[in-house]
VOBA-1610 file (N, C-alpha, C; in pm, whole numbers, padded with zeros to 5 digits, always signed):
BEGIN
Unk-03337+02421+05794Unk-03220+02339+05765Unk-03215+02307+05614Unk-03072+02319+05539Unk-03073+02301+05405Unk-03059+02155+05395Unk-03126+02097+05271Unk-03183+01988+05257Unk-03047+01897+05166Unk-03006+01843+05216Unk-02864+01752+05169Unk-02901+01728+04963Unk-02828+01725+04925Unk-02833+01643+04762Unk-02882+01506+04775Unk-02938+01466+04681Unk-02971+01309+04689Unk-02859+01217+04682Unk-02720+01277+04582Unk-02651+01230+04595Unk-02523+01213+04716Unk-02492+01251+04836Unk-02489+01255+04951Unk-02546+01146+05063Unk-02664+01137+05000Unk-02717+01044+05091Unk-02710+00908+05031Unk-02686+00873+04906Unk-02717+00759+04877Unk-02569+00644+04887Unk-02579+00533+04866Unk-02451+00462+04897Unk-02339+00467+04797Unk-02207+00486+04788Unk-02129+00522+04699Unk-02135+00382+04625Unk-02172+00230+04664Unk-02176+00127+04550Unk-02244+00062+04682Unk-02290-00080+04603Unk-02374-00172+04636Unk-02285-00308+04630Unk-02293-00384+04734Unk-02197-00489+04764Unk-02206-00585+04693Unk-02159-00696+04622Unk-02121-00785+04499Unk-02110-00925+04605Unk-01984-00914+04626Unk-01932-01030+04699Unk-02041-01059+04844Unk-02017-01152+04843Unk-02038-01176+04998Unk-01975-01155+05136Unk-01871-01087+05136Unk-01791-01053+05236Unk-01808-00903+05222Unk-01844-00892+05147Unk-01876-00703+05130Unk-02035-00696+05176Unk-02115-00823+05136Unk-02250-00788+05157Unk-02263-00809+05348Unk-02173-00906+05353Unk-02193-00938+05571Unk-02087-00783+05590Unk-02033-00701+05541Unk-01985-00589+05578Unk-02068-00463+05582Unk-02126-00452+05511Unk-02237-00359+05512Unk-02363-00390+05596Unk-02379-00524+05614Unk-02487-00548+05717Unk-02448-00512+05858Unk-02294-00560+05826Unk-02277-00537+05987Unk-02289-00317+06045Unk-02252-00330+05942Unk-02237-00153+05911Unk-02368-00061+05963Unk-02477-00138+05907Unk-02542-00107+05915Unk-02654-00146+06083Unk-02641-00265+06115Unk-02645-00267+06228Unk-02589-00231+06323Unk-02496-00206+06295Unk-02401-00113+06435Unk-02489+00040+06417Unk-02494+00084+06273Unk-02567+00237+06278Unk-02696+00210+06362Unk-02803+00165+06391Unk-02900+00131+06468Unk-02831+00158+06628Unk-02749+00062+06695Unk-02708+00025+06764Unk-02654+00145+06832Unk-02521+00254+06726Unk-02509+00364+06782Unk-02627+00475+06814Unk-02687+00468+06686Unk-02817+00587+06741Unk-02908+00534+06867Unk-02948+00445+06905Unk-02988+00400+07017Unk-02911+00438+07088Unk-02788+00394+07084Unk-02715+00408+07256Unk-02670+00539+07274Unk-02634+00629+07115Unk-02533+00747+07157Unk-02659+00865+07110Unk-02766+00887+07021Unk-02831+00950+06975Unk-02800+01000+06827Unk-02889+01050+06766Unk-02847+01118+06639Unk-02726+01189+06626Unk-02690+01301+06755Unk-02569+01396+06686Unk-02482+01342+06756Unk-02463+01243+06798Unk-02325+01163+06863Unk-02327+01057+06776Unk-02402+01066+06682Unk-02360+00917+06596Unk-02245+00984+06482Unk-02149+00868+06449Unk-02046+00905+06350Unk-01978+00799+06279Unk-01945+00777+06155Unk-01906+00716+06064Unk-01780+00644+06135Unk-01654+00708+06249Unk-01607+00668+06345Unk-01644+00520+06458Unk-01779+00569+06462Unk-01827+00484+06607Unk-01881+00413+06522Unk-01950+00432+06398Unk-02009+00317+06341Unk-01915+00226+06321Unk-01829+00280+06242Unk-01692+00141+06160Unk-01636+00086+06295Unk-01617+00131+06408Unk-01577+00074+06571Unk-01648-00023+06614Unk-01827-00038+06647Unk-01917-00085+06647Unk-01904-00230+06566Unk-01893-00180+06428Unk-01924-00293+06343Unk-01798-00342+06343Unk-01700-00323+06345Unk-01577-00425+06338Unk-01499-00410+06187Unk-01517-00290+06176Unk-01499-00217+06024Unk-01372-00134+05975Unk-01288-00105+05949Unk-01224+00022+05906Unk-01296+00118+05884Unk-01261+00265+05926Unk-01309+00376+05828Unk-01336+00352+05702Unk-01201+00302+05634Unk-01204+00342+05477Unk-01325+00206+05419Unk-01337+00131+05509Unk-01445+00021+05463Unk-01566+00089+05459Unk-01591+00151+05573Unk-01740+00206+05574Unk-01758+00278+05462Unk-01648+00379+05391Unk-01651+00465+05344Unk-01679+00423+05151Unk-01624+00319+05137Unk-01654+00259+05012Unk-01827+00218+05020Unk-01871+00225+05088Unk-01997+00210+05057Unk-02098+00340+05101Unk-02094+00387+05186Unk-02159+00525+05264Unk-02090+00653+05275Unk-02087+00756+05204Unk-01991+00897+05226Unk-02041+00944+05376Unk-02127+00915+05413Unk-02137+01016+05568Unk-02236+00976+05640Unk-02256+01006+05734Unk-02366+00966+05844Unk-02493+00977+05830Unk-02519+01065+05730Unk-02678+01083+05704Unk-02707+00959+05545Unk-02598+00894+05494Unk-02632+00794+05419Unk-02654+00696+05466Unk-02538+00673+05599Unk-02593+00544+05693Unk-02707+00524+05761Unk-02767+00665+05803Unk-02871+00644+05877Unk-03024+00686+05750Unk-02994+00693+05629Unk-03080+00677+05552Unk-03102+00480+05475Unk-02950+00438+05412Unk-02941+00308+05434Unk-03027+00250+05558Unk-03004+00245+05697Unk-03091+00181+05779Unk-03271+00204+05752Unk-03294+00345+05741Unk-03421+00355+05689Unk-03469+00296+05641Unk-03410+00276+05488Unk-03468+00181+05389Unk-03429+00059+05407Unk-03371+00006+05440Unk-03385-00143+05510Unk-03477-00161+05592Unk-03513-00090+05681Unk-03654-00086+05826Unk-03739-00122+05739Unk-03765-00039+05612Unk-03937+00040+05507Unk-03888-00133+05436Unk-03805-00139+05382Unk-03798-00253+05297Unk-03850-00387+05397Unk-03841-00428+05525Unk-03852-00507+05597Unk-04050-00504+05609Unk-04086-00404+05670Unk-04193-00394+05685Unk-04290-00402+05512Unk-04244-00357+05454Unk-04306-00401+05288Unk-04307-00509+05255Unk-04201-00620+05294Unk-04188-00715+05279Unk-04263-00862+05306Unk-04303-00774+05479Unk-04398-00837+05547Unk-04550-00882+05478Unk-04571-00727+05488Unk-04675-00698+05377Unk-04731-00708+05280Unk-04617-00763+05165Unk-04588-00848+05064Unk-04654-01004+05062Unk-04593-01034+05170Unk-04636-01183+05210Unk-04735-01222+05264Unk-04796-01091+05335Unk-04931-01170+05401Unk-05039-01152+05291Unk-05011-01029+05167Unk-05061-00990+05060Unk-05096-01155+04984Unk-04997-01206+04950Unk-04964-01311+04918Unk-05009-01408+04946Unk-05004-01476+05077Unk-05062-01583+05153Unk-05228-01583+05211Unk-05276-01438+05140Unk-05406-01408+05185Unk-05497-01415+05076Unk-05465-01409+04965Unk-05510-01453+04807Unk-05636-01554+04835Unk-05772-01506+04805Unk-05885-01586+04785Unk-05970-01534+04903Unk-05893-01535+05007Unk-05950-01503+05135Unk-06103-01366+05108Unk-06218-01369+05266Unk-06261-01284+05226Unk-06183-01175+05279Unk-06277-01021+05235Unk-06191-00909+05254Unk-06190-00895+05430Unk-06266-00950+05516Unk-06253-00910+05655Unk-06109-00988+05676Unk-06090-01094+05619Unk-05960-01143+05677Unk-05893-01106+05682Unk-05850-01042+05505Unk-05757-00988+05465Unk-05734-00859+05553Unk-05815-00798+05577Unk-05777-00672+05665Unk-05731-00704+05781Unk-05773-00827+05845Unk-05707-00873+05982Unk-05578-00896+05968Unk-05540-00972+05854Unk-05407-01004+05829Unk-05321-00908+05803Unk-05357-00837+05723Unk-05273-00677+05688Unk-05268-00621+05799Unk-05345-00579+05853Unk-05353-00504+05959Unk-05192-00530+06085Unk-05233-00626+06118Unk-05192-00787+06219Unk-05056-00776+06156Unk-05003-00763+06046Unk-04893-00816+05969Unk-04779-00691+05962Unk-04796-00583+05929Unk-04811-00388+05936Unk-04740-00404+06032Unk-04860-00364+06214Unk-04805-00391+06295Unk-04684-00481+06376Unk-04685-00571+06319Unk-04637-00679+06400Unk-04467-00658+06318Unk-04454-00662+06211Unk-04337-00564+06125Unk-04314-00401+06207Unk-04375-00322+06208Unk-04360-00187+06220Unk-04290-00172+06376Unk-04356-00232+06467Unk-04353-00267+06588Unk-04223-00412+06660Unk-04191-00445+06590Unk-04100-00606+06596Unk-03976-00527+06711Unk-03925-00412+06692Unk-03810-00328+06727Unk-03869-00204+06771Unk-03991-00187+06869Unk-04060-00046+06871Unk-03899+00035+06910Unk-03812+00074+06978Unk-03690+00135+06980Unk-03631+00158+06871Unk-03622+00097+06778Unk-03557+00135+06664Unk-03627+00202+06578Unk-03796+00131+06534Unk-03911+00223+06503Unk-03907+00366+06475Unk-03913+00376+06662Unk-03902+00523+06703Unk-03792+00653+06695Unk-03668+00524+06638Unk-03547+00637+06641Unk-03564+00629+06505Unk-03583+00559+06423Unk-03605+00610+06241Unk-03648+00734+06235Unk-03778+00657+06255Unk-03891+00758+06279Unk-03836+00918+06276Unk-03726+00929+06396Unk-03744+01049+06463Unk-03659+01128+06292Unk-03579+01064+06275Unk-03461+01080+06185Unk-03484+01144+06026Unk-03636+01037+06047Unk-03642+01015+05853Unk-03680+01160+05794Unk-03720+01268+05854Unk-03748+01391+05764Unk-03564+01442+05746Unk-03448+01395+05835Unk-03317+01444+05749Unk-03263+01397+05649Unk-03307+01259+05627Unk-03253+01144+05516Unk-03358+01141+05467Unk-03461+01217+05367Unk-03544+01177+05262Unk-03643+01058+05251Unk-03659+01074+05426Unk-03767+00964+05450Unk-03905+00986+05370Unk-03929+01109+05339Unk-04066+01063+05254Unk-04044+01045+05109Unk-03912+01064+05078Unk-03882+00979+04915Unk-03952+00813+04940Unk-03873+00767+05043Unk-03849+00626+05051Unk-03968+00573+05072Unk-04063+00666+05185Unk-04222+00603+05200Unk-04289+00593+05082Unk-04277+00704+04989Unk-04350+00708+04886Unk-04360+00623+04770Unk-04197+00597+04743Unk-04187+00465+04726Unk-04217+00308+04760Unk-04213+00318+04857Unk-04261+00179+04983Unk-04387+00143+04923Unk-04464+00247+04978Unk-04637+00333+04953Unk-04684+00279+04825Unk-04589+00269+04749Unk-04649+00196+04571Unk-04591+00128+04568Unk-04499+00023+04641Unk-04461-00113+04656Unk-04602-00168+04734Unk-04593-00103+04858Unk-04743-00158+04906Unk-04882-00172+04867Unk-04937-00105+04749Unk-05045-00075+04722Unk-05054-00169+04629Unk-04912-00175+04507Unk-04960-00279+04404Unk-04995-00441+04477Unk-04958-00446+04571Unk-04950-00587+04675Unk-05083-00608+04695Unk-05124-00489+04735Unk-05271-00517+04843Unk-05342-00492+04708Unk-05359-00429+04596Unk-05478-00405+04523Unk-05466-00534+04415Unk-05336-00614+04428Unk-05321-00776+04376Unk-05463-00871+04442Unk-05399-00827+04638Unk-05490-00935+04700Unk-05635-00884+04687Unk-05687-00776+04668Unk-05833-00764+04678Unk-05864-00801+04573Unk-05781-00823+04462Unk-05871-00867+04366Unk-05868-01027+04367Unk-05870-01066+04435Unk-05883-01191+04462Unk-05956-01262+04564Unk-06028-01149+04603Unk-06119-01154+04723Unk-06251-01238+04678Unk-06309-01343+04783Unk-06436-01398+04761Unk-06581-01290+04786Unk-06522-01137+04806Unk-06629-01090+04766Unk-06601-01004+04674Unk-06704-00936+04621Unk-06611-00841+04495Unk-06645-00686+04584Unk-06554-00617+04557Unk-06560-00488+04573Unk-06609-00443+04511Unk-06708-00298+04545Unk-06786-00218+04449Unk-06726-00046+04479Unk-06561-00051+04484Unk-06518+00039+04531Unk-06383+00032+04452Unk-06334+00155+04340Unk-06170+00119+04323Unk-06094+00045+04385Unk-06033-00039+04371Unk-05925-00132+04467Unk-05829-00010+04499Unk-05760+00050+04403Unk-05633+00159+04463Unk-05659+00246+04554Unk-05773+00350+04534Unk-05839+00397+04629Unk-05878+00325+04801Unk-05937+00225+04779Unk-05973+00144+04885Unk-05842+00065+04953Unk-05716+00057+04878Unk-05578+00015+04934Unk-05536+00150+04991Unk-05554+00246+04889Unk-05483+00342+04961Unk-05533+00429+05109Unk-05658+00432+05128Unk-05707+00471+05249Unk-05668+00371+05369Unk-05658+00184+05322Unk-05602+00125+05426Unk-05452+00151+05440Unk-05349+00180+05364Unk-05233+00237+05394Unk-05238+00327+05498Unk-05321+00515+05467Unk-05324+00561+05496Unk-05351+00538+05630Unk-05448+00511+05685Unk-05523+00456+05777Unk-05418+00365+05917Unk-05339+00281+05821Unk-05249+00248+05890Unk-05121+00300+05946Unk-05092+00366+05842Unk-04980+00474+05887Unk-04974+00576+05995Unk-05167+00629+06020Unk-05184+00718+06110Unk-05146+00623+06271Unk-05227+00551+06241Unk-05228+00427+06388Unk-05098+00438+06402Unk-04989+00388+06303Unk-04877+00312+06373Unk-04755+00466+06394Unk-04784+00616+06346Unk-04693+00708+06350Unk-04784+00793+06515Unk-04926+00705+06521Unk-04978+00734+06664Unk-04882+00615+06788Unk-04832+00530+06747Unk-04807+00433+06824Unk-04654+00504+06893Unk-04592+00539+06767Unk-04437+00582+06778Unk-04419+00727+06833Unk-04553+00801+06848Unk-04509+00896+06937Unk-04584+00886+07077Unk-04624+00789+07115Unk-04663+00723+07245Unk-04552+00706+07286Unk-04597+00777+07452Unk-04508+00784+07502Unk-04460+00641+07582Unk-04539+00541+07521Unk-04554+00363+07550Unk-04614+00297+07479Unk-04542+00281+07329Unk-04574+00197+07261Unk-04608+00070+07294Unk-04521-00003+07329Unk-04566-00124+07375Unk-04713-00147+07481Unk-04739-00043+07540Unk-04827-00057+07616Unk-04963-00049+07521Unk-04921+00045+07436Unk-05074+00116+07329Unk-05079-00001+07262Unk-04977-00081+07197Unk-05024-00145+07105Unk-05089-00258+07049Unk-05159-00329+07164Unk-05298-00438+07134Unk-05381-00373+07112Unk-05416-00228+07202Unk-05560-00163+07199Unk-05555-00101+07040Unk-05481-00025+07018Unk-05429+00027+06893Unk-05473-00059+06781Unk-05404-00205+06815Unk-05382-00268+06693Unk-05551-00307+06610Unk-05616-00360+06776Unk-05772-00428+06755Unk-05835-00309+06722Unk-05830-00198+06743Unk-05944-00080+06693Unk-05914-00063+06536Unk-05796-00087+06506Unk-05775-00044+06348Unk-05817-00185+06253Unk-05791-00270+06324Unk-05872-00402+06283Unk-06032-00371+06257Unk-06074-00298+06334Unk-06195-00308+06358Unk-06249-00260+06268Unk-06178-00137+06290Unk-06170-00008+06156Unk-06169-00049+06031Unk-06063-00119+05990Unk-06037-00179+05817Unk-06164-00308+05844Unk-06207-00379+05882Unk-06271-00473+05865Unk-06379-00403+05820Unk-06493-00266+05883Unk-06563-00256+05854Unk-06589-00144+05718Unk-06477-00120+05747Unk-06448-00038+05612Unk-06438-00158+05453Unk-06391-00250+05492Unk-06413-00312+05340Unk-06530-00374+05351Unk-06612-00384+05432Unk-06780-00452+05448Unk-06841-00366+05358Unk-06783-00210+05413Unk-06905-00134+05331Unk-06886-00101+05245Unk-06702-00149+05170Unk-06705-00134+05017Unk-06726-00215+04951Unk-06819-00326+05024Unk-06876-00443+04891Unk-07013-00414+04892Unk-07083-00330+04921Unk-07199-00233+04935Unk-07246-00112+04860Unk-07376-00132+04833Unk-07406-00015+04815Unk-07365+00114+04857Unk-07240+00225+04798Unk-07217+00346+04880Unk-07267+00504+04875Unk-07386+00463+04833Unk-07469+00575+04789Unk-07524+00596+04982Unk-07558+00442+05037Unk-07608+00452+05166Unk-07558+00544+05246Unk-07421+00533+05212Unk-07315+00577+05306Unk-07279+00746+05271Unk-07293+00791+05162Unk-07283+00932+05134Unk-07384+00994+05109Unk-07515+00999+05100Unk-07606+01043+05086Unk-07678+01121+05233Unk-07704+01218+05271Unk-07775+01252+05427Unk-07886+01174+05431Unk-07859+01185+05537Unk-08013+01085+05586Unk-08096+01195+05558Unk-08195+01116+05521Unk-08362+01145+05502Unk-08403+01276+05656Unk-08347+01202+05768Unk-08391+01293+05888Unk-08295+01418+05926Unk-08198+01443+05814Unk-08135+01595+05881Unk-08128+01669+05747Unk-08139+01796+05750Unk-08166+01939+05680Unk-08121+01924+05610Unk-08051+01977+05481Unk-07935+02038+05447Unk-07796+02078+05508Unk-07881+02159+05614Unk-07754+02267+05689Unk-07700+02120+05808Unk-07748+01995+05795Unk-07686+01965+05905Unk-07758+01933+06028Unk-07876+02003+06091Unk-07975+02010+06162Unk-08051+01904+06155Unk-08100+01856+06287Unk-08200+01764+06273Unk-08327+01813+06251Unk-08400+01735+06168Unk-08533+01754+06122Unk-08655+01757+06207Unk-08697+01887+06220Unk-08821+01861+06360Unk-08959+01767+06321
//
């Protein structure tokens, strides 16, 4: 499939007033609303402006076509969940690092997951609308956040902070793009949530540690791997 222009997808202007800004919200919640109820190729700039209580030509001053609306919703989802993230970044300042990973962790989820249905229909969407522009972006909204709060940690790290943010990103992203192709999110996601807890908690234990322990072979296996007779 040929890959749209950037300009195509993006919004033809950005709302000023306040009656333009509750117009585009609504716009944009109806786009959710249709892809849920009608799917991706039954969604249309039509049913959206119907939905929202819109004119065509209203929708159209702000979004040229359906793959801007349903990129707009994207980045509102990514912006929501960053946001989250932002704040627990924020409100977690001093804390030690096990907390902080509980809280991030805890905070991720509980954002990513708030709408698992809608989640899942982004999700399905975001490789047509330049969803990994927008993560990537997100991705270094998120990192400067979290490598703020570790440095503010009551223990010190003996591990790059960016590095050590960025594997908990990573880390998290796998869990929660494991959650969204469950075929029962809601069901997976306490067990899900506490193992990755578990996961980041002990992962920043052992980056206030010596990590020579941790990469070096043990004393009792070969070279090749083999245990030592």
């Amino acid at each position: 499939m040929q890959k749209r222009s950037q300009s195509t997808l993006e919004p033809r202007k950005s709302p000023v007033q306040a009656r333009s800004a509750a117009s585009v919200e609504a716009v944009l919640k109806a786009t959710i609303q249709v892809l849920l109820k009608a799917g991706r190729e039954r969604l249309t700039t039509t049913r959206v402006a119907a939905r929202a209580g819109v004119s065509v030509g209203t929708l159209y001053q702000y979004f040229p076509n359906k793959s801007a609306l349903l990129r707009a919703a994207l980045q509102r989802h990514m912006d929501e969940i960053v946001s989250a993230m932002e704040t627990v970044c924020r409100e977690q300042a001093g804390s030690s690092l096990e907390t902080m990973a509980t809280a991030l962790v805890t905070g991720f989820l509980e954002a990513k997951m708030r709408d698992p249905k809608t989640s899942v229909a982004l999700y399905a969407v975001s490789s047509d609308v330049d969803g990994a522009r927008i993560s990537r972006e997100m991705g270094m909204k998120a990192n400067r956040a979290i490598v703020a709060m570790l440095a503010t940690a009551k223990d010190e790290l003996t591990s790059e902070p960016q590095m050590v943010a960025a594997m908990l990103q990573a880390t998290m992203a796998g869990v929660s793009r494991r959650l969204l192709e469950s075929a029962s999110p809601e069901e997976d996601y306490e067990k899900l949530r506490d193992e990755l807890v578990f996961l980041a908690r002990a992962y920043l234990r052992a980056c206030t540690k010596d990590r020579a322990r941790y990469t070096q072979p043990s004393p009792h296996v070969s070279a090749s791997g083999a245990a030592a007779s």
